[in-house]
C-alpha positions in Angstrom: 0.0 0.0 0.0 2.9 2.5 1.1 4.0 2.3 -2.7 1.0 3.4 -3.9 0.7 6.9 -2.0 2.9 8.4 -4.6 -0.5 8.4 -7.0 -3.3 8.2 -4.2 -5.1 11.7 -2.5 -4.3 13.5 0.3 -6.2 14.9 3.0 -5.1 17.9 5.3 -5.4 17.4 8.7 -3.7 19.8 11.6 -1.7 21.7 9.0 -0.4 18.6 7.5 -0.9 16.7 4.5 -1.0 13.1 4.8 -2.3 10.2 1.8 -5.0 8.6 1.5 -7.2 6.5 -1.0 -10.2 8.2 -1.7 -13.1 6.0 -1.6 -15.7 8.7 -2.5 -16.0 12.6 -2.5 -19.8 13.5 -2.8 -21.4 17.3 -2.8 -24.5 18.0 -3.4 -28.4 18.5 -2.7 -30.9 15.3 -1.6 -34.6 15.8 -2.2 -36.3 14.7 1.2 -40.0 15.2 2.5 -38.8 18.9 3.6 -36.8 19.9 0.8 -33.6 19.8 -0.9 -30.8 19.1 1.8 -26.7 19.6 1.2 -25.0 16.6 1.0 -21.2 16.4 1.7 -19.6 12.7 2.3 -16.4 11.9 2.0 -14.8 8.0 2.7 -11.1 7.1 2.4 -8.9 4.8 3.8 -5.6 5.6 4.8 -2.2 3.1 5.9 -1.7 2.4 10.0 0.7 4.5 10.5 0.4 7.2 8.5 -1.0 9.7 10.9 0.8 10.7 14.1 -0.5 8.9 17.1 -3.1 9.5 17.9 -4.2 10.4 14.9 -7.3 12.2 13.5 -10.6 11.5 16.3 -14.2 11.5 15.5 -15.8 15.2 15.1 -12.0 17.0 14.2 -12.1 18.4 10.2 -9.7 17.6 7.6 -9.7 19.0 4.3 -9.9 17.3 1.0 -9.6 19.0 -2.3 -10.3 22.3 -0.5 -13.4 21.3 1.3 -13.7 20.5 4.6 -15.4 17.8 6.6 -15.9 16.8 9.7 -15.2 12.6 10.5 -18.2 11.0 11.7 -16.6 7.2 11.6 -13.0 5.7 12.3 -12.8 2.1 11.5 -9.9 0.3 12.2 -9.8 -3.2 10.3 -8.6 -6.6 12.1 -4.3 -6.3 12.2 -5.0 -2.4 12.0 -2.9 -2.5 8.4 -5.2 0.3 7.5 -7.9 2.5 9.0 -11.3 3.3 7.2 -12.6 6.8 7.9 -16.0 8.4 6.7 -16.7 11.8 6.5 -19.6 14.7 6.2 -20.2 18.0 5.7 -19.3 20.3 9.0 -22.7 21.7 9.9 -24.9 18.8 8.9 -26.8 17.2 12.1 -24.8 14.6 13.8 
């Protein structure tokens, strides 16, 4: 995985820019019984290790592509050889 960061994303997290492989970057509007809503999701996963312990935590922003989000989810997969991480929009409802 390490040899691919060269040509993966990277995210931007306490002044830092660290890689990642993007999953998904949505932005948009959702049509829902009280009108349109913004949508902003973003999931990646990123290489244990890659972040400074202890890393990002769950309602800190990062910024990707020059839009920030705020992470909602931090999964860390059995042998933690990589961490999953899901994102939304800043001000949407938690």
């Amino acid at each position: 995985m390490a040899e691919l960061e060269d040509n993966a994303g990277a995210v931007t997290w306490n002044g830092a820019d660290y890689p990642i492989w993007p999953g998904s970057a949505v932005r948009g509007k959702d049509l829902g019984a009280g009108g349109f809503k913004l949508r902003a999701d973003l999931r990646f996963v990123v290489r244990a290790g890659v972040f400074p312990d202890p890393g990002p935590q769950l309602k800190q922003k990062l910024t990707y592509l020059g839009e920030e989000y705020r992470i909602d989810t931090i999964e860390k997969v059995p042998g933690e050889t990589f961490i999953r991480f899901e994102c939304n929009d800043p001000s949407a409802a938690t």
